[in-house]
C-alpha positions as CSV (number, residue, x, y, z in Angstrom):
1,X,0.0,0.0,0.0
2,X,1.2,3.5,-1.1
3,X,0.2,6.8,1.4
4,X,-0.5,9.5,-0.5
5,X,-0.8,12.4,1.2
6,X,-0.1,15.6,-0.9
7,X,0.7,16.2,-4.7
8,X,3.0,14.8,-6.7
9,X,4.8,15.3,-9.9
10,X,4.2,14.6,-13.7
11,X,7.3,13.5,-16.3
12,X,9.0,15.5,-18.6
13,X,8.2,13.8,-22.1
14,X,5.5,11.6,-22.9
15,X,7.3,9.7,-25.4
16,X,10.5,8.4,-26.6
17,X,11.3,7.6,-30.0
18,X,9.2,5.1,-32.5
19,X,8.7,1.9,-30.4
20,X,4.9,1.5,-32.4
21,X,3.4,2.8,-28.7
22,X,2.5,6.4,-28.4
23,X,1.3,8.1,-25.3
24,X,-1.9,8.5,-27.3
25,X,-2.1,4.7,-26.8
26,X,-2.1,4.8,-22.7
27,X,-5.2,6.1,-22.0
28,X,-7.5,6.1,-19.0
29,X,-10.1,3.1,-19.8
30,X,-8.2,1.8,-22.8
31,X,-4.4,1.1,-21.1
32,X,-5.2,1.3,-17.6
33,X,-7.9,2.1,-14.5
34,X,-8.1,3.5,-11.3
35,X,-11.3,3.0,-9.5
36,X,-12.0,3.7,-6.3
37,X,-12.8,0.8,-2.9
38,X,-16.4,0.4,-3.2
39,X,-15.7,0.3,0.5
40,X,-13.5,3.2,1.3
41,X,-13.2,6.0,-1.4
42,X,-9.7,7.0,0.0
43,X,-8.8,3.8,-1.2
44,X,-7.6,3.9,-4.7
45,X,-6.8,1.0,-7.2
46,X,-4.5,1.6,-10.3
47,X,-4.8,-1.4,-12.6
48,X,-2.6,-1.7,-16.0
49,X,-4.9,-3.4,-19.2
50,X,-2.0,-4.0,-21.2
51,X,-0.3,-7.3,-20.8
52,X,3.0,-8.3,-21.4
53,X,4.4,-4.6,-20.6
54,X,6.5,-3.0,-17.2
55,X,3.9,-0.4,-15.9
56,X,5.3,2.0,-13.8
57,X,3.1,4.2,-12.1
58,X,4.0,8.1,-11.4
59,X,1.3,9.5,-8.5
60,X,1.6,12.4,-5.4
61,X,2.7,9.4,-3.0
62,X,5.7,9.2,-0.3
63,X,9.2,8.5,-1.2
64,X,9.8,8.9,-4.6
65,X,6.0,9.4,-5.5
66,X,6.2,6.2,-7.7
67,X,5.8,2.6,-8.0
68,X,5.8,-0.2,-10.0
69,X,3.9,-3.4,-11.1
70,X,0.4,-4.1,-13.4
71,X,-1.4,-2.9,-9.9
72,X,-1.0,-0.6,-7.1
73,X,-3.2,0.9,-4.6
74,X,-2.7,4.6,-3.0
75,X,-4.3,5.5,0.4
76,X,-5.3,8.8,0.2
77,X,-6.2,10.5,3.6
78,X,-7.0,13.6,2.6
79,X,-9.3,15.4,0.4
80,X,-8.1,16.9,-3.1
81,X,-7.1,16.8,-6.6
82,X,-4.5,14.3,-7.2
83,X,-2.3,13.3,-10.5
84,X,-1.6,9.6,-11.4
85,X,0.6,9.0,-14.6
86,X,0.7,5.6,-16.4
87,X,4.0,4.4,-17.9
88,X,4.9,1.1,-19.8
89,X,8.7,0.2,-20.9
90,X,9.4,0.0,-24.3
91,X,13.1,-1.0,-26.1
92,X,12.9,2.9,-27.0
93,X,12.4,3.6,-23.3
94,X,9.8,5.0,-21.4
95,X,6.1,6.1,-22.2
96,X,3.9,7.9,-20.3
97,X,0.1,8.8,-20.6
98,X,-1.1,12.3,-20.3
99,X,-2.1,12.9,-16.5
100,X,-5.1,11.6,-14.9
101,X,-6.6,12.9,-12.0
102,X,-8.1,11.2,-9.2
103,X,-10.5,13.3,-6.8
104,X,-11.1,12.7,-3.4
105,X,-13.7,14.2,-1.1
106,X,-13.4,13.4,2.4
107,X,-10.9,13.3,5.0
108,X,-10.1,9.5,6.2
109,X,-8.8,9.6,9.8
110,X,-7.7,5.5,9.0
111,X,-5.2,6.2,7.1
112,X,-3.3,8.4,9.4
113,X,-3.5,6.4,12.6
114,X,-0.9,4.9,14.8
115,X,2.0,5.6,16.6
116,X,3.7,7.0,14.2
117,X,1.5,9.6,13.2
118,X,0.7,10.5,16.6
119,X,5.2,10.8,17.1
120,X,4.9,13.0,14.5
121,X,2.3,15.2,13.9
122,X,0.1,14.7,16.5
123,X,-2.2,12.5,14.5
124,X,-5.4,12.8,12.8
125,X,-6.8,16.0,13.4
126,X,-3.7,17.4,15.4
127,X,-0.4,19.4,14.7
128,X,3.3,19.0,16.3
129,X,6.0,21.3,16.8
130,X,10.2,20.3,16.6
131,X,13.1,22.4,17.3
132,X,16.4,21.3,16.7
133,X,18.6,19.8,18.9
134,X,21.1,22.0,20.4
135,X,23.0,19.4,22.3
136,X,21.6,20.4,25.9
137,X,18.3,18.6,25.9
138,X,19.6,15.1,27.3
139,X,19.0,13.9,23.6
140,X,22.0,14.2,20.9
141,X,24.8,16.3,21.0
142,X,23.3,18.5,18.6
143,X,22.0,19.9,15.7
144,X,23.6,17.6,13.0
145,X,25.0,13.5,12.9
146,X,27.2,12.1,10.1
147,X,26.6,8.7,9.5
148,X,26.8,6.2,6.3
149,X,24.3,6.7,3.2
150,X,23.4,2.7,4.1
151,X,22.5,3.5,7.2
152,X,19.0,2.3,8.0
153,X,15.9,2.9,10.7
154,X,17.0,-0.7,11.4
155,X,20.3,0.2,12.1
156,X,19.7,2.4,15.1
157,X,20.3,2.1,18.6
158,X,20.8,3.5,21.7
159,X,23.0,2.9,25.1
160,X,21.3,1.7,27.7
161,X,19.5,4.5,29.9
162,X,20.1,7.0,27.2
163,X,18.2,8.9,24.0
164,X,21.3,8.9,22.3
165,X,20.0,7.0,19.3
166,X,22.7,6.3,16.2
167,X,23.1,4.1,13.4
168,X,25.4,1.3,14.9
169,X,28.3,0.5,12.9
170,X,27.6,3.4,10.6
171,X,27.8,6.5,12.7
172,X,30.5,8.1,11.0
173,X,30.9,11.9,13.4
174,X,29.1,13.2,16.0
175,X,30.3,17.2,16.1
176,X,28.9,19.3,18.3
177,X,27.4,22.5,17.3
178,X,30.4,24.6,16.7
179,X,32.9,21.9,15.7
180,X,30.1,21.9,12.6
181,X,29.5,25.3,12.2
182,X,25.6,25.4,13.1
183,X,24.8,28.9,14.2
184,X,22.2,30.4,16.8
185,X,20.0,30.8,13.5
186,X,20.3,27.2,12.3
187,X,19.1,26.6,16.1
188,X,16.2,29.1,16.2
189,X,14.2,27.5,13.4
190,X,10.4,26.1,14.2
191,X,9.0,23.2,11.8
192,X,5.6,22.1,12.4
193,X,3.7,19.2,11.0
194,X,-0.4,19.6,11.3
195,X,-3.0,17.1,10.3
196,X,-5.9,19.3,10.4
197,X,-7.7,19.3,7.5
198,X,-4.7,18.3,5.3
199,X,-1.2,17.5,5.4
200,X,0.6,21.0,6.4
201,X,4.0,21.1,6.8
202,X,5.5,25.0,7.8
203,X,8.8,26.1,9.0
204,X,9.2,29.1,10.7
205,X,12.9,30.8,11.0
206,X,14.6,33.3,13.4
207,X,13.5,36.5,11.8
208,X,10.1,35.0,12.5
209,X,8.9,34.5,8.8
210,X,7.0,31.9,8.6
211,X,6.6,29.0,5.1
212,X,4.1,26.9,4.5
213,X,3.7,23.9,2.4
214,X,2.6,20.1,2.4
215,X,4.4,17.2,3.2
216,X,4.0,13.5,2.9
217,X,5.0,10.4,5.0
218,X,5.6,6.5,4.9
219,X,6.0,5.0,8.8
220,X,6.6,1.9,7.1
221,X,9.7,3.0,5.2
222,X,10.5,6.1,7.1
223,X,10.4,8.3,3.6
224,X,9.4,11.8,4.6
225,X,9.1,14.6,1.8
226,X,8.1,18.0,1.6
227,X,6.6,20.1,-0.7
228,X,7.1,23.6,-0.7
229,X,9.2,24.5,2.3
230,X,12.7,22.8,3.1
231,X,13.2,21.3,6.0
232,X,15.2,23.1,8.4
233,X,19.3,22.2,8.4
234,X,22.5,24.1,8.6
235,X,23.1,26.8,6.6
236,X,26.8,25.2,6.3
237,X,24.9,22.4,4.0
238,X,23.2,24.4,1.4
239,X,24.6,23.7,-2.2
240,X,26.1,20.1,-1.1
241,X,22.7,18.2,-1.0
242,X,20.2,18.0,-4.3
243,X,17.1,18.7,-2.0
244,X,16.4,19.5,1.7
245,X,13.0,18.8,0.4
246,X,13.1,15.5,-1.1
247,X,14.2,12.3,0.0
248,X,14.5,12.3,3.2
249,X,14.3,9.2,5.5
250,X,13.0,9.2,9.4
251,X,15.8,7.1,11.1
252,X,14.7,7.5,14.2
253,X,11.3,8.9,15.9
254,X,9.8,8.8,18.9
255,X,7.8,11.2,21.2
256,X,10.0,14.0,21.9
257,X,12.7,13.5,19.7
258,X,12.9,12.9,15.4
259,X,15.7,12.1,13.4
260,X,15.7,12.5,9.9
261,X,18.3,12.5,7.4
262,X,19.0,13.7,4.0
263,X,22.2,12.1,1.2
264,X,24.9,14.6,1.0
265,X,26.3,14.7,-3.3
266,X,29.0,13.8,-4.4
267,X,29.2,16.3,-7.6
268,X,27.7,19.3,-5.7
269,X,30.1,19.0,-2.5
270,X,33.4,17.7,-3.8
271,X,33.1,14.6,-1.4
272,X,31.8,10.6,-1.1
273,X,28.0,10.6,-0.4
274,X,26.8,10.6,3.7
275,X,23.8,10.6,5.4
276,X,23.4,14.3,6.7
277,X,21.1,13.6,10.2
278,X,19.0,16.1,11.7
279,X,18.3,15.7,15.2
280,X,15.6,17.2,16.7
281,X,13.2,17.4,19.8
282,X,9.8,18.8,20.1
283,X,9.0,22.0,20.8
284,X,6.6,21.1,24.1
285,X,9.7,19.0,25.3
286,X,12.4,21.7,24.9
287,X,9.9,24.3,26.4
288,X,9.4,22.3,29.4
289,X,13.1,20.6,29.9
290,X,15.1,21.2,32.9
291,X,18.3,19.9,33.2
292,X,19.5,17.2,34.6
293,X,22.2,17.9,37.4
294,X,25.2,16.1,36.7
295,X,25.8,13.6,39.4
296,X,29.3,12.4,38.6
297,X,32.3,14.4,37.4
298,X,32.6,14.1,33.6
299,X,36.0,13.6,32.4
300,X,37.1,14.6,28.2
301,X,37.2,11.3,26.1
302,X,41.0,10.3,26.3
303,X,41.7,11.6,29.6
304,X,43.8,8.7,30.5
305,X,46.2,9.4,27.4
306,X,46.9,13.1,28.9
307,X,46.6,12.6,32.8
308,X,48.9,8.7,32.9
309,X,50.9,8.6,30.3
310,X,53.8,10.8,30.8
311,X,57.0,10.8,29.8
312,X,58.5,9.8,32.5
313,X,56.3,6.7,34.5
314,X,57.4,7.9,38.5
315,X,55.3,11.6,38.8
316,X,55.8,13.7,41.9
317,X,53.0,16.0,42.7
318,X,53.1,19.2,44.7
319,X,50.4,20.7,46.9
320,X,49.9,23.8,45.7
321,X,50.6,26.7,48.6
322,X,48.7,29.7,47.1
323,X,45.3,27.4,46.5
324,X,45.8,23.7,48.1
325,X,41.9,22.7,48.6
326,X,38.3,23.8,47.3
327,X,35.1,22.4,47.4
328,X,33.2,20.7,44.6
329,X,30.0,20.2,43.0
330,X,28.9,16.4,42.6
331,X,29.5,17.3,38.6
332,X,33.3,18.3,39.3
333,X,32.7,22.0,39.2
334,X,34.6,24.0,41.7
335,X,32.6,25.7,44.4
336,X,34.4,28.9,45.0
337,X,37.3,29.7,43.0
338,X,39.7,30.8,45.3
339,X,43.0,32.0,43.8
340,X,45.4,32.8,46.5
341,X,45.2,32.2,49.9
342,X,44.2,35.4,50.9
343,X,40.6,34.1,49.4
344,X,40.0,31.6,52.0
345,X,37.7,32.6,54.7
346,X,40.0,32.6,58.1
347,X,38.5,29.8,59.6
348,X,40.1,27.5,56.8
349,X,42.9,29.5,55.7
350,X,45.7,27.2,54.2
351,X,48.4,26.6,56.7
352,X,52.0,27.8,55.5
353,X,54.7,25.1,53.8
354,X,51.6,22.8,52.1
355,X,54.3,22.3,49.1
356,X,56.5,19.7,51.5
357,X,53.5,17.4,50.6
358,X,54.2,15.2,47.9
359,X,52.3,12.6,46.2
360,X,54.8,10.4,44.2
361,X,52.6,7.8,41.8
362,X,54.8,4.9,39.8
363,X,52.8,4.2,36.7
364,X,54.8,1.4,35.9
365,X,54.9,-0.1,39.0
366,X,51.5,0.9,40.5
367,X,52.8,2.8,43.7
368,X,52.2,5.3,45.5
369,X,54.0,7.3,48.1
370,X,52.7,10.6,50.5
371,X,55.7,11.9,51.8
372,X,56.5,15.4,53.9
373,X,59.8,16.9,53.1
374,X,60.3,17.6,56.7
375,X,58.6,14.4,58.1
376,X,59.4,11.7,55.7
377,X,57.0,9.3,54.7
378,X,53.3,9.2,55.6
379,X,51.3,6.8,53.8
380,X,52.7,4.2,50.8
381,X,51.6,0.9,49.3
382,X,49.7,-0.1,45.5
383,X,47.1,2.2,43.6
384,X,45.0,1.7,40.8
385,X,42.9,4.1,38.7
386,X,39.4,3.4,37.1
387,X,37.7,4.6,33.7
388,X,36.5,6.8,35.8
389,X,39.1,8.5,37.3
390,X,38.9,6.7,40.8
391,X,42.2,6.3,42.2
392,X,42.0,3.9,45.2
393,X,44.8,3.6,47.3
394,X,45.5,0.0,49.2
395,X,46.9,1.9,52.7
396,X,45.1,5.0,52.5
397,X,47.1,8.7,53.1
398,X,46.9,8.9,56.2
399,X,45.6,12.4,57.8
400,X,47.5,16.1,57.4
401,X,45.9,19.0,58.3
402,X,46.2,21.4,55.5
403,X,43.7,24.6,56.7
404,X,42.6,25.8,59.8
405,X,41.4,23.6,62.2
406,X,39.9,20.5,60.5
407,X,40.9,20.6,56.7
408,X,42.9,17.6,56.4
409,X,44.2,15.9,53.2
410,X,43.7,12.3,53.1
411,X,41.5,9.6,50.8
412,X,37.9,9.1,52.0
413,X,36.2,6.1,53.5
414,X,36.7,4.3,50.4
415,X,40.8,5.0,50.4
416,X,39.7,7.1,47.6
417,X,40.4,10.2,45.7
418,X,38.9,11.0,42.2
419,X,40.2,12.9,39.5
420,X,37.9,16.5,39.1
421,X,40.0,18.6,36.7
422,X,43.3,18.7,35.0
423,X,45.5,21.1,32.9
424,X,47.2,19.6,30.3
425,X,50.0,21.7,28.5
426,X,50.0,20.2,24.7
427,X,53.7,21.4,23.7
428,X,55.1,20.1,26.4
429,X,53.0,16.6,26.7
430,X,52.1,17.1,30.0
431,X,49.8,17.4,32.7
432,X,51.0,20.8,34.7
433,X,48.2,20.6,37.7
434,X,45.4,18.2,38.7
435,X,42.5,18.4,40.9
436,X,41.7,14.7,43.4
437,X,38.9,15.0,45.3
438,X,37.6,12.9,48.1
439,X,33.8,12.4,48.9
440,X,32.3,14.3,51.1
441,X,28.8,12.9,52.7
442,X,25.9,14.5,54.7
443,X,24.3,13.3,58.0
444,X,22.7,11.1,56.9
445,X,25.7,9.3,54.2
446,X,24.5,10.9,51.5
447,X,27.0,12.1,49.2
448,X,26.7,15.5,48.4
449,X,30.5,17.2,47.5
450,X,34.0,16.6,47.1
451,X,36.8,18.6,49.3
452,X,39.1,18.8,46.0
453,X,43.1,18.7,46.3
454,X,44.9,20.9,44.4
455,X,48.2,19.4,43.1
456,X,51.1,20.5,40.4
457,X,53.8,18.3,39.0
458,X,57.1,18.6,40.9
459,X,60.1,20.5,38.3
460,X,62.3,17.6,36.0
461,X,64.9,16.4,38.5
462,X,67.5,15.5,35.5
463,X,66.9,11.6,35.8
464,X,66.4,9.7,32.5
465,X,63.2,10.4,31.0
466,X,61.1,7.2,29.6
467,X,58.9,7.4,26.7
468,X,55.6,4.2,25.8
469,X,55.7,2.3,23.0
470,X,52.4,0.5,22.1
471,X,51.5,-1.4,18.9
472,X,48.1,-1.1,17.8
473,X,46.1,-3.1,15.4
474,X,42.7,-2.3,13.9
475,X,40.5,-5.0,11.8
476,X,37.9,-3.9,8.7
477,X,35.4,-4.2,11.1
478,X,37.1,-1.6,13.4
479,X,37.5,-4.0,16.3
480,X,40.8,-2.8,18.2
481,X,43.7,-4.2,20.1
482,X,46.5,-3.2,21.4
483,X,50.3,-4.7,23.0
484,X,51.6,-3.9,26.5
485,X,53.7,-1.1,26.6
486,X,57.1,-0.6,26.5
487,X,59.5,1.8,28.3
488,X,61.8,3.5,25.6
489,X,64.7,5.8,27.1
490,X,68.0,5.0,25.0
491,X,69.3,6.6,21.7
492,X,69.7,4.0,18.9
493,X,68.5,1.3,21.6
494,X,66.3,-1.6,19.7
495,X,62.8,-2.6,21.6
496,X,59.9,-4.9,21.0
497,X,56.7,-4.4,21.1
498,X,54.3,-7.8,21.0
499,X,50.6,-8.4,20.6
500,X,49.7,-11.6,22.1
501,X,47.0,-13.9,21.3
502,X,45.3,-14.6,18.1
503,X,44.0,-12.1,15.1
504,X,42.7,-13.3,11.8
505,X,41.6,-10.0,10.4
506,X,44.7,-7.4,10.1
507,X,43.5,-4.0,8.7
508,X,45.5,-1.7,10.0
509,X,49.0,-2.2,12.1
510,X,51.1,0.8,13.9
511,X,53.4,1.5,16.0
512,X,53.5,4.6,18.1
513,X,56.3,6.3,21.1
514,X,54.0,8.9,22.8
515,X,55.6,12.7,23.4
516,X,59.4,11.5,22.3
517,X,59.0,14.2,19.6
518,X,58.2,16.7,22.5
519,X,61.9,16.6,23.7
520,X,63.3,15.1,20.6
521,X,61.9,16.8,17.9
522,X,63.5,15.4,15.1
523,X,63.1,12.0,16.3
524,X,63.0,8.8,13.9
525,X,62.3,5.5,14.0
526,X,63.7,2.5,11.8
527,X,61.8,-1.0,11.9
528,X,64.0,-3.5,12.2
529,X,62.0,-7.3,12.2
530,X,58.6,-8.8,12.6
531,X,57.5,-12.1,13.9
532,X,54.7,-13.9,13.5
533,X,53.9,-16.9,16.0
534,X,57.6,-16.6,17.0
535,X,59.2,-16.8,13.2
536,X,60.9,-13.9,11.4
537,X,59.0,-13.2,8.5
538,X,61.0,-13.0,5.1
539,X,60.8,-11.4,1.9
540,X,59.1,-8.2,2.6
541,X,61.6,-5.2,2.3
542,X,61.5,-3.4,6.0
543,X,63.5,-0.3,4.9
544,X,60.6,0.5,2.7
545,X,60.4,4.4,3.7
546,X,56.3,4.9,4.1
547,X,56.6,2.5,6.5
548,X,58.0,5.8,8.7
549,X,57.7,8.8,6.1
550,X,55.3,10.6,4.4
551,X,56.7,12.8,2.1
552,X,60.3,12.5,3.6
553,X,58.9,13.5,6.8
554,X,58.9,11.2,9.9
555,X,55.1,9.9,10.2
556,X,53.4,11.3,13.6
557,X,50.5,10.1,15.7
558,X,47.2,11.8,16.2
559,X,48.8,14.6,18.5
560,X,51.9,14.9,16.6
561,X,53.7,14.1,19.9
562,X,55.1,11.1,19.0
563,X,56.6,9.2,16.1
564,X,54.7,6.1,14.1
565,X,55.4,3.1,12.0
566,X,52.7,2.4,9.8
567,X,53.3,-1.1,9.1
568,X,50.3,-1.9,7.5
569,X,48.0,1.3,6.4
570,X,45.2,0.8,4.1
571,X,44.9,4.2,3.0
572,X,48.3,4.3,1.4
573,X,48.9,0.8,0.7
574,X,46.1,0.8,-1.8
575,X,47.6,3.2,-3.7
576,X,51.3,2.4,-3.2
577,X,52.5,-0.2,-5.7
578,X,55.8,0.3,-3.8
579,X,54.5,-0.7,-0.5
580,X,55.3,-4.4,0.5
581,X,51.4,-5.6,1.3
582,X,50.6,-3.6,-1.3
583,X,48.4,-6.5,-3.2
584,X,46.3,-7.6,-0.2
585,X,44.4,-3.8,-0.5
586,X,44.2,-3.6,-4.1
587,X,41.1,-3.8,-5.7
588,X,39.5,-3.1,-2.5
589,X,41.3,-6.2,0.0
590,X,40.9,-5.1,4.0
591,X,42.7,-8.3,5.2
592,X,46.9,-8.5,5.6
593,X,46.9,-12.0,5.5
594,X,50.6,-12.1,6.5
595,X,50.4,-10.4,9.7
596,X,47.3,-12.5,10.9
597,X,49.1,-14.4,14.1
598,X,47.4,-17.6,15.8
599,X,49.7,-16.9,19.4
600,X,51.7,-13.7,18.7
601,X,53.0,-10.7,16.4
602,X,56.1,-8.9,17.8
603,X,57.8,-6.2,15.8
604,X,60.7,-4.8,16.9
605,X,62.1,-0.9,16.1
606,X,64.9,1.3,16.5
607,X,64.5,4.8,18.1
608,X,67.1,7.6,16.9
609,X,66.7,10.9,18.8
610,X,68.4,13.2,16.1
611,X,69.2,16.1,18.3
C-alpha cells in the first residue's frame, strides 16, 4: 500500500522515440484504470490493461512518488485533486500517458493512525511542533550527525539508559554544534507538521517569517518529503545536497525526539555521499526541559592518554601553597574559586609550607608514596585508577591538616580520591596541575560534595626520561587491540613491542612512542623485524620508507607528539605499488593475510633521537 498524502509530480516527455506505442495509446479506460474501494473512497486502485508490458506508475505518494507493477493501490487521507501518470517500458524507453486525476472528497482519519503519526504530527486532526537539537536537551549532541548513506531505521540504537540513538556501525561523526558550524540561526528554526484538515508542513525561521507547504509520509519506510518549504538544516549544508525537500528518510522517531536524514552529493560537494542527520526534539519538550544535574564528574574522552601517560612513569606532585583545597559540585565543578590564599575565609585558611606534601605515583609499578619533606613518609603501598578516574589507594594517606582547624588531606572512607579537573600543557606533553577530590557525605551518608586537592607536577629532576611504546592493530570491522607497553629511554637502543594472542583479520597495524617528539623533535624510527607466532618473517623489504615517512617526513601520531610506523595502512597501501602488502588492499582487499598471528605478532624498532 502506497500513502498519499499531498501532490506529486508529472514526467517530462510523454514519449521516446518510435517503439509503435504512443502516449496517445495509454489512455485512461483503454491502457489502464483506477477506481475507487467500493468500500472506502480514499482507497484507490490503479490497474494496468495491457499485458506483457513493465507499468510504472507516477502519482503524489511518499518516497519517490512512484511505484511499480500491473497494480498498485494509494491511500489517500486527505481530500483533493490528485495526479496519477501511467507508464509502460518499451526497447525505446519509457512512455507515459497524459495525467489523470483522481478526486477525493473526504478526510479519512484510518489512514493516518498509529503511533507513528501521533510521534509525528500529532495524529489525525492534530499538529506537532520540533526544534532542533542543540545538544543540551539530554538527547543528541546537537543539531547535526554524520553517518553512512546505508545506514537504515533498522540500524539504530541507543545505550542503555540514554536517547542517544545512532546508526550502529555506521555513525561516521558526531560534532557538536560549533565543531560543525551550526549557528544560533540554524538553532532558532520552528518546523511544524499539522493534520488538520490536510497535510501541512510549515517552518518558521529566526526572523520569524513563517513558510508553508505540504508534506507526505511512509511510517513503514520512514520516507518523509516536503513540498514547498525545506526542512530546516545548517546553513553550512546548502549547495552540497540535491534537495532538503526530497528524499529524506526518518531514522529514528519517537515522542520527543525525530531524526531524519538527507544524502549529502557527491558532484555538488566535492566529497563521497553521507547521510546528513537532523536531530531534533519537540518543541513542548524543549519548552518544558530542565536539566538534569550532573551527578558524577565528567571527564574529556581520552583523559587517561593526557593525565597517565607521561613521559617519565614515577610523577611527583606538589600541593599547591597559594590554592591547596576547594570544594566541589557532585558534577566536578569548583565551588568557590579561590585564587590565592588570601581568598579563604580565616577559619580554613591554608596553613604555610603545604608544598613539602608530595604525592609520588609509579605508573609502571602501580605505587604510590605521600611523603613530607620535613617528616618523611606518611602513607605508601599499590594504587590503581578506574575509567572513571577513581584512584584507590590500598593503605590510604593517612591524615595532614592542611587549613585551619579540620581541613585535612587524606582519601575518604573508600581510600579514595577521584580525579575532578586537570591542565594539560600540549607542547610540552604534560599534565602541569590536577585536581583529586575525596567524597564528602551529609548526616545522613548521602553524598553530596568533594573537598578537592589541588596538586602540580614537581620540576624535572635531570633523571632519565622514559617514553611508551604501544602497537596497535585495527581489523575492517574496526574492532581494536593493542600490545603492553614498552618503556623506551635510549638513543639508537632496539625494543619490541608484541601483541599476544590470536588475530585473523589485520587491517590496519602501527606503531607509536608517545611525546618523544616533544623533547626530541627530530626524532626517527627504523623498523627492524617482525615475527609472526615466533618466526621472522622473510621477503618483505623493512627499509621500505612509508613504512616511517610521508613525504620524507617522519610519520606522527594523532597529537603529533610522538613518532609512528605504519606497518600496514590501508589508505596508502592501496595506492602504493611500492608498499610491500601492497596486493592484499588492491582492488579493494581489507585483510593483511601475513600479519594475521594464531599466538603472537612482535615487531621490533629502532629509536634515533636526532638532536
Amino acid at each position: 500500500m502506497i500513502l498519499v498524502l499531498a501532490a506529486g509530480c508529472t514526467p517530462d516527455d510523454n514519449s521516446m522515440g518510435t517503439t509503435g506505442i504512443t502516449s496517445a495509446d495509454l489512455q485512461e479506460g483503454i491502457a489502464f484504470t483506477l477506481s475507487k474501494d467500493i468500500h472506502n473512497p480514499n482507497l484507490i486502485h490503479l490497474k494496468s490493461l495491457l499485458s506483457g508490458k513493465t507499468v510504472y506508475w507516477i502519482h503524489p505518494g511518499v518516497g519517490l512518488g512512484h511505484s511499480e507493477g500491473d497494480t498498485a493501490d494509494l491511500k489517500i487521507a486527505f481530500a483533493g485533486k490528485y495526479p496519477v501518470v501511467y507508464g509502460v517500458d518499451t526497447p525505446a524507453g519509457a512512455i507515459y500517458s497524459d495525467t489523470s486525476y483522481v478526486n477525493i472528497n473526504d478526510f479519512c482519519a484510518d489512514f493516518v493512525s498509529g503511533e507513528a503519526w501521533t510521534y509525528l504530527a500529532g495524529g489525525a486532526g492534530g499538529s506537532k511542533a520540533w526544534v532542533p537539537d542543540n545538544g543540551n536537551f539530554g538527547m543528541k549532541q546537537g543539531f547535526y550527525s554524520c553517518f553512512s548513506p546505508d545506514a537504515t531505521p533498522a540500524d539504530m540504537v541507543c545505550d542503555k539508559g540514554t536517547n542517544n540513538w545512532y546508526a550502529k556501525g555506521l555513525t561516521w561523526w558526531e560534532p557538536s554544534n560549533a565543531d560543525v558550524g551550526v549557528t544560533a540561526s540554524d538553532l532558532a528554526q520552528t518546523m511544524t507538521f499539522s493534520l488538520k484538515g490536510s497535510a501541512v508542513f510549515s517552518v518558521t525561521n529566526a526572523d520569524g517569517k513563517t513558510s508553508v507547504g505540504s508534506f507526505t509520509y511512509d511510517p513503514v519506510s520512514g520516507a518523509l518529503n516536503a513540498s514547498g518549504v525545506e526542512f530546516p538544516h545548517g546553513a553550512w549544508a546548502d549547495g552540497k545536497s540535491k534537495s532538503f525537500s526530497k528524499d529524506f528518510i526518518v531514522l529514528h522517531l519517537s515522542e520527543n525526539q525525530l531524526m531524519i536524514a538527507n544524502k549529502r552529493d557527491k558532484a555538488l560537494s566535492g566529497e563521497d555521499p553521507c547521510y546528513y542527520v537532523w536531530n531534533f526534539v519537540s518543541k513542548d519538550y524543549a519548552d518544558n526541559y530542565k536539566k538534569e544535574q550532573p551527578t558524577e564528574p565528567a571527564l574529556p574522552v581520552g583523559w587517561q592518554d593526557s593525565v597517565q601517560v607521561q613521559k617519565k612513569t614515577e610523577l611527583t606532585w606538589i600541593l599547591d601553597e597559594d590554592v591547596p583545597f576547594d570544594y566541589f559540585t557532585l558534577g566536578g565543578n569548583r565551588k568557590n574559586n579561590w585564587a590565592k590564599v588570601s581568598d579563604y575565609p580565616s577559619f580554613i585558611a591554608p596553613l604555610s609550607g603545604l608544598s613539602q606534601y608530595q604525592l609520588i605515583l609509579d605508573s609502571e609499578g602501580g605505587t604510590y608514596r605521600l611523603k613530607s619533606t620535613s617528616l618523611g613518609t606518611i602513607a605508601s603501598g599499590t594504587y590503581t585508577v578506574s575509567s572513571k578516574g577513581i584512584y584507590t589507594f590500598s593503605n590510604g594517606l593517612g591524615t595532614v591538616l592542611i587549613g585551619g582547624t579540620w581541613v585535612n588531606l587524606s582519601a575518604d572512607t573508600d581510600n579514595q580520591l577521584r580525579l575532578l579537573d586537570f591542565t594539560y600543557d600540549k607542547s610540552s606533553g604534560k599534565t602541569t596541575e590536577m585536581w583529586l577530590g575525596a567524597k564528602q557525605n551529609d548526616i545522613d551518608g548521602t553524598l553530596y560534595q568533594y573537598l578537592g586537592y589541588h596538586f602540580e607536577t614537581a620540576p624535572d629532576t635531570g633523571e632519565k626520561t622514559s617514553y611508551l611504546a604501544t602497537l596497535i592493530y585495527q581489523t575492517s570491522d574496526w574492532v581494536s587491540g593493542s600490545s603492553p607497553e614498552v618503556k623506551v629511554q635510549d638513543d639508537g637502543e632496539t625494543y619490541t613491542c608484541t601483541l599476544t594472542g590470536t588475530q585473523s583479520n589485520i587491517y590496519c597495524l602501527y606503531l607509536d612512542v608517545k611525546k618523544l617528539l616533544v623533547d626530541h623533535p627530530k626524532a626517527t624510527l627504523v623498523l627492524k623485524e617482525i615475527k609472526v607466532d615466533g618466526k621472522v618473517l622473510t621477503g618483505y623489504d623493512w627499509s621500505w620508507s612509508g613504512f616511517t615517512e610521508d613525504n620524507g617526513a617522519q610519520i606522527t601520531d594523532d597529537d603529533k607528539t610522538g613518532p609512528r610506523i605504519y606497518i600496514c595502512n590501508p589508505w596508502n597501501a592501496s595506492s602504493t605499488i611500492d608498499n610491500p602488502f601492497y596486493k592484499y588492499f588492491q582492488n579493494g582487499g581489507n585483510n593483511c593475510v601475513p600479519l594475521n598471528y594464531t599466538q603472537s605478532l612482535a615487531v621490533m624498532f629502532q629509536v634515533h633521537f636526532n638532536d
